[in-house]
C-alpha positions as CSV (number, residue, x, y, z in Angstrom):
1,X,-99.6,9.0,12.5
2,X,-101.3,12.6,10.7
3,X,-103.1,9.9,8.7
4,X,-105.4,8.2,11.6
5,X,-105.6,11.6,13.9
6,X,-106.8,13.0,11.2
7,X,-109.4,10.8,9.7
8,X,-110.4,9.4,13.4
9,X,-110.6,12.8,14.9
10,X,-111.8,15.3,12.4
11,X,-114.0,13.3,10.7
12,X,-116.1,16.5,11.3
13,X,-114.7,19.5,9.8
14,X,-115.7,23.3,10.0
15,X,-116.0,24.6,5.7
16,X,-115.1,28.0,5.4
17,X,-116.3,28.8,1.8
18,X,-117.7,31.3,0.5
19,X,-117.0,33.2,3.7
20,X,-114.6,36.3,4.3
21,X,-113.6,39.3,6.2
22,X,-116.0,39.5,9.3
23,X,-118.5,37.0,8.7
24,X,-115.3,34.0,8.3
25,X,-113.6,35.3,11.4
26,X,-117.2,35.2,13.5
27,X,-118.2,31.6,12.2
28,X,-114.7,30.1,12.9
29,X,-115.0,31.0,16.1
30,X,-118.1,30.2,16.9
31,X,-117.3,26.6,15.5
32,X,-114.5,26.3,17.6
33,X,-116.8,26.9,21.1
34,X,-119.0,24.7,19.4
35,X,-115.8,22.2,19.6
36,X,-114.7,21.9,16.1
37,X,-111.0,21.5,15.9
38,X,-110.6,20.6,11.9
39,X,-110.8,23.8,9.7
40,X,-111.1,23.7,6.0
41,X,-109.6,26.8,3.7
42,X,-108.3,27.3,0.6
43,X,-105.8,30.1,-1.2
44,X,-108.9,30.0,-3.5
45,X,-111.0,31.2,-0.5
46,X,-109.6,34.2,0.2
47,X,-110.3,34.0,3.5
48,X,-106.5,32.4,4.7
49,X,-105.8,35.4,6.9
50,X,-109.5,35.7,8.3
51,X,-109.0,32.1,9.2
52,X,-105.7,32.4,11.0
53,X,-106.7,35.6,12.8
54,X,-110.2,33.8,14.4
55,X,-108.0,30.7,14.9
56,X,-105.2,32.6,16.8
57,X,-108.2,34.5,19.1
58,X,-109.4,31.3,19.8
59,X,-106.5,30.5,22.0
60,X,-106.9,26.8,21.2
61,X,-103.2,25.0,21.3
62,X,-101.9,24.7,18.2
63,X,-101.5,20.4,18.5
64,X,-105.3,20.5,18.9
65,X,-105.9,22.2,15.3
66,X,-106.3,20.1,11.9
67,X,-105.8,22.8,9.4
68,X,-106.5,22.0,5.8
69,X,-106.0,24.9,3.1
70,X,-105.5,24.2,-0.6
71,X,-102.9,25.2,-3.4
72,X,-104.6,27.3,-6.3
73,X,-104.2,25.5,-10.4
74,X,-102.8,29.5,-11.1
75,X,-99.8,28.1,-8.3
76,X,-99.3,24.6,-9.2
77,X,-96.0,26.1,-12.1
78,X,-92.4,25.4,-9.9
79,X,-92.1,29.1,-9.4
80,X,-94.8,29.8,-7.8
81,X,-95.8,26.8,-5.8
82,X,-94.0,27.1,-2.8
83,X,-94.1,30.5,-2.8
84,X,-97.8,30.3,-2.3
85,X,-97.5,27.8,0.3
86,X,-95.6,29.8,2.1
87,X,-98.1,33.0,2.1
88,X,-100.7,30.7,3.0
89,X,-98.6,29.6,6.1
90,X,-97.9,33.3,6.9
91,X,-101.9,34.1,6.6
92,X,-102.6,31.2,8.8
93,X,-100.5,32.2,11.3
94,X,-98.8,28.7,11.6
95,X,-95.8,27.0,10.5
96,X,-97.0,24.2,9.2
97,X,-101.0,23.0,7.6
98,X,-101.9,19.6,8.9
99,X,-103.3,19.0,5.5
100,X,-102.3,20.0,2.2
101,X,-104.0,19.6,-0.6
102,X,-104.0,20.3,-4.3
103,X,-107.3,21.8,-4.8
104,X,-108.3,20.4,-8.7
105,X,-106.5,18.4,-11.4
106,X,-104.3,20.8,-13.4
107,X,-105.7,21.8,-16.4
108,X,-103.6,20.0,-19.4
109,X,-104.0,16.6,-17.3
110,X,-100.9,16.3,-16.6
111,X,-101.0,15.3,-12.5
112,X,-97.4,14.6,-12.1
113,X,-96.0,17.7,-12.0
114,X,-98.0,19.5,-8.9
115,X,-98.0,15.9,-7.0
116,X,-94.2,16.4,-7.2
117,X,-94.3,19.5,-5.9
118,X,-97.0,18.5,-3.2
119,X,-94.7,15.9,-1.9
120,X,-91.5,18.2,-1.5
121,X,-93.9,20.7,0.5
122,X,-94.4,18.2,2.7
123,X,-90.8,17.1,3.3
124,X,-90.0,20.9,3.7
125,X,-92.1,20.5,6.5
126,X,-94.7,22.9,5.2
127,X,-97.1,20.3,5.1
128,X,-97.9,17.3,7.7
129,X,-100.1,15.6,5.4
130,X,-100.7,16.1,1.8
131,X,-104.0,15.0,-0.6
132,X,-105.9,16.0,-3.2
133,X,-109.1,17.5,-4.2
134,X,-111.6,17.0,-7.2
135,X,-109.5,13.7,-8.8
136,X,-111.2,10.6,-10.4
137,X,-110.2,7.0,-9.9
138,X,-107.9,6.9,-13.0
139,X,-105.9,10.0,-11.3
140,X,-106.1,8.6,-7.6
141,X,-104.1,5.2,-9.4
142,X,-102.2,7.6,-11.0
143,X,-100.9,10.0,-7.9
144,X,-100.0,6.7,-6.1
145,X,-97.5,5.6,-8.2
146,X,-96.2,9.1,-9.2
147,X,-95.5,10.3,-5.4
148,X,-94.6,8.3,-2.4
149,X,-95.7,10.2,0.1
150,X,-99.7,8.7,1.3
151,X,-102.1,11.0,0.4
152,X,-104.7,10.7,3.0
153,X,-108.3,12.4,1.0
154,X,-109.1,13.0,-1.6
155,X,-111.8,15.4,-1.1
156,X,-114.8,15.6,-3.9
157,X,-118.6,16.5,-4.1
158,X,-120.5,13.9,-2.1
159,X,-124.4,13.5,-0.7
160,X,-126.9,11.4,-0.8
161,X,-127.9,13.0,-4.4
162,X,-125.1,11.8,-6.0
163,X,-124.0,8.4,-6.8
164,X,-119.9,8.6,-6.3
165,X,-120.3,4.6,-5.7
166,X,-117.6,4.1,-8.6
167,X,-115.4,6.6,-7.3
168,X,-115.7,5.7,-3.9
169,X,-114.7,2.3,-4.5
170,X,-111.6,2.9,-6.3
171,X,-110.6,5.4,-3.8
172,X,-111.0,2.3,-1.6
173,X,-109.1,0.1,-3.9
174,X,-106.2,2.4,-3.7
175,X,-106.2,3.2,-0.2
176,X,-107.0,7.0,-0.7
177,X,-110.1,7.9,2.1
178,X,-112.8,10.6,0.5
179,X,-113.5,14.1,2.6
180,X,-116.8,15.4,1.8
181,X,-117.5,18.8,0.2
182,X,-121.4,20.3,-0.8
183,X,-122.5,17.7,2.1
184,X,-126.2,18.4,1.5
185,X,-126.3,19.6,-1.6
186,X,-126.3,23.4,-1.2
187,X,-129.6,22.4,0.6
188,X,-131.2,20.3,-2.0
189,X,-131.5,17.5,0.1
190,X,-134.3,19.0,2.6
191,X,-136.3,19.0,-0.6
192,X,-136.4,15.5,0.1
193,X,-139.3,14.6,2.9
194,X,-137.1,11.2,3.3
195,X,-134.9,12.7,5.4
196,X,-136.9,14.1,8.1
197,X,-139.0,11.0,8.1
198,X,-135.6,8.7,9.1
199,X,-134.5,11.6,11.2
200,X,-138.1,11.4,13.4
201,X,-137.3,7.9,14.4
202,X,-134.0,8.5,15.8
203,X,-134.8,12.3,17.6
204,X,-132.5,14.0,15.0
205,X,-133.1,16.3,11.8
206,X,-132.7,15.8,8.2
207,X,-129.7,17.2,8.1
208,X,-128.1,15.1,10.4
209,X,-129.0,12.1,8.9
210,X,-127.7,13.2,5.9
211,X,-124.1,13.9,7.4
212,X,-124.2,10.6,9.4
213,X,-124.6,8.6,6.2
214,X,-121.8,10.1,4.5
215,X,-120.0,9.3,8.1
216,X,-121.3,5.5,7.5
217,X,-120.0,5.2,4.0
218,X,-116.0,6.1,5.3
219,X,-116.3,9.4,4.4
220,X,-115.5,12.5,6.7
221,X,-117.2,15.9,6.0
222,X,-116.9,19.3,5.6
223,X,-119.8,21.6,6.8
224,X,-120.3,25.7,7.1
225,X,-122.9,27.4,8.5
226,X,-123.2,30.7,10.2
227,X,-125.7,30.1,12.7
228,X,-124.6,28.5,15.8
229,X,-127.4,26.0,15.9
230,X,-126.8,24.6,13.0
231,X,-122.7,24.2,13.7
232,X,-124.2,22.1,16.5
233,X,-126.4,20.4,14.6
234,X,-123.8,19.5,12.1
235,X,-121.0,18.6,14.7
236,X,-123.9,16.5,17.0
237,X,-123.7,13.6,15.1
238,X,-121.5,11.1,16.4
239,X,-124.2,9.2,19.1
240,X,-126.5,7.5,16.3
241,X,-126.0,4.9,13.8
242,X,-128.6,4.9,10.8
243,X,-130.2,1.0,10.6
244,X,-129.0,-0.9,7.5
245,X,-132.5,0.0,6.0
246,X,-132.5,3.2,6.5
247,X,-129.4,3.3,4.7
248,X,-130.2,1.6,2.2
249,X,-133.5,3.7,1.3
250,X,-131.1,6.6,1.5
251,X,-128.7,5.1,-1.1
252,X,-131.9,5.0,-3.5
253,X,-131.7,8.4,-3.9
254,X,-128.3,8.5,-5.3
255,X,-129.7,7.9,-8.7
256,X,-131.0,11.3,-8.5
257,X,-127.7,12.3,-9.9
258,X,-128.3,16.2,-8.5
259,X,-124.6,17.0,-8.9
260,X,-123.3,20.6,-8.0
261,X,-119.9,20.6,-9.6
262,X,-121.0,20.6,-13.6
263,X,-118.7,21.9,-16.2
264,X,-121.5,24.8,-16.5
265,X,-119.8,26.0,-13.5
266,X,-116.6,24.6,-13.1
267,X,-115.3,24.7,-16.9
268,X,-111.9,23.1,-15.9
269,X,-113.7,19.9,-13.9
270,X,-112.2,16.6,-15.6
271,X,-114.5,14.0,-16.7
272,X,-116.0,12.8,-13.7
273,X,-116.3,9.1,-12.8
């Protein structure tokens, strides 16, 4: 099944935002010789094309990609939802995404509509997968009973600043995995010397740790970088297991509450959990 390749394979994803034109085609590939083989995009990003294009140099078969790319809230109206789809399919040089998500909650509240039209995208065939981006628990109950179609993530804001224990546990309850998206916090987390000081003990950085907790709380991640050290940093972290009590004094600092994705920036953000 799309569902365990996807979450037992690409628990590590390449992020491509805010990256475009030359800079998005150069870190792509050099994440793919690094050996990431799950790519994250959005018709939001403006970066679909510059995607496909580094993808299709690559020369990496097509049944060893995971491509995610997600539908814009100006799309989500019937006319122009498949439409979009479709243009992101052409710029991505494929005829199918392995992952399809909705990118936020519409606007008005109302889930049911786009769901609906998430679901027949996927039995088009323009679609493997579907999920969803940016919902709280009360939608993720909702979505389950509106489509029938499993959405496999639900992908939201999560570090080790931010306590998402409420929403990770209903995603649990209703079956919906979390994808990880501002992993360390646009960088707040090195701020942190805790980090470093776990990281000592086990021969890796800061960073690292940070991504491996979020691995050992279920939840796979989305990073971006442009330098290749750091994509290798990022993607090296699969051959270490933070101690109980190390994770523990990391999940202490999730009453820090440092959360990115305010209404200051994001004015059409729901109420989050």
């Amino acid at each position: 099944m799309v569902t365990v390749y996807f979450m037992r394979n690409y628990q590590r994803a390449f992020g491509t935002f805010p990256l475009t034109g030359k800079s998005a085609a150069e870190a792509v590939e050099a994440a793919a010789a690094v050996g990431y083989r799950a790519f994250d995009t959005a018709q939001m990003y403006q970066n679909e094309d510059d995607v496909g294009a580094a993808l299709a140099a690559t020369g990496i078969a097509r049944k060893d990609l995971c491509i995610t790319t997600k539908v814009h809230p100006d799309n989500f109206r019937a006319e122009k939802f498949m439409m979009s789809v479709e243009a992101s399919l052409k710029a991505l040089r494929t005829d199918f995404v392995d992952v399809l998500l909705l990118h936020w909650p519409p606007a008005d509240g109302d889930i049911a509509p786009s769901l609906q039209l998430l679901e027949d995208a996927h039995k088009r065939g323009l679609a493997a997968s579907i999920g969803v981006s940016n919902y709280t628990v009360a939608m993720l109950e909702a979505a389950a009973k509106i489509i029938e179609t499993p959405i496999i993530t639900n992908q939201v804001e999560f570090h080790p600043l931010l306590d998402q224990s409420v929403l990770l546990a209903g995603a649990s309850r209703v079956g919906i995995p979390l994808s990880a998206y501002s992993t360390v916090a646009r960088g707040e987390v090195f701020k942190h010397p805790e980090f470093a000081e776990i990281g000592a003990s086990y021969g890796k950085s800061a960073g690292q740790v940070v991504l491996r907790w979020i691995l050992q709380k279920g939840v796979s991640v989305n990073t971006m970088s442009t330098r290749t050290h750091n994509m290798h940093a990022n993607y090296d972290i699969m051959d270490f297991a933070l101690s109980h009590v190390d994770m523990a004094r990391i999940d202490a600092l999730t009453h820090t509450n440092y959360r990115i994705v305010t209404k200051d920036l994001v004015p059409w953000a729901p109420e989050w959990d």
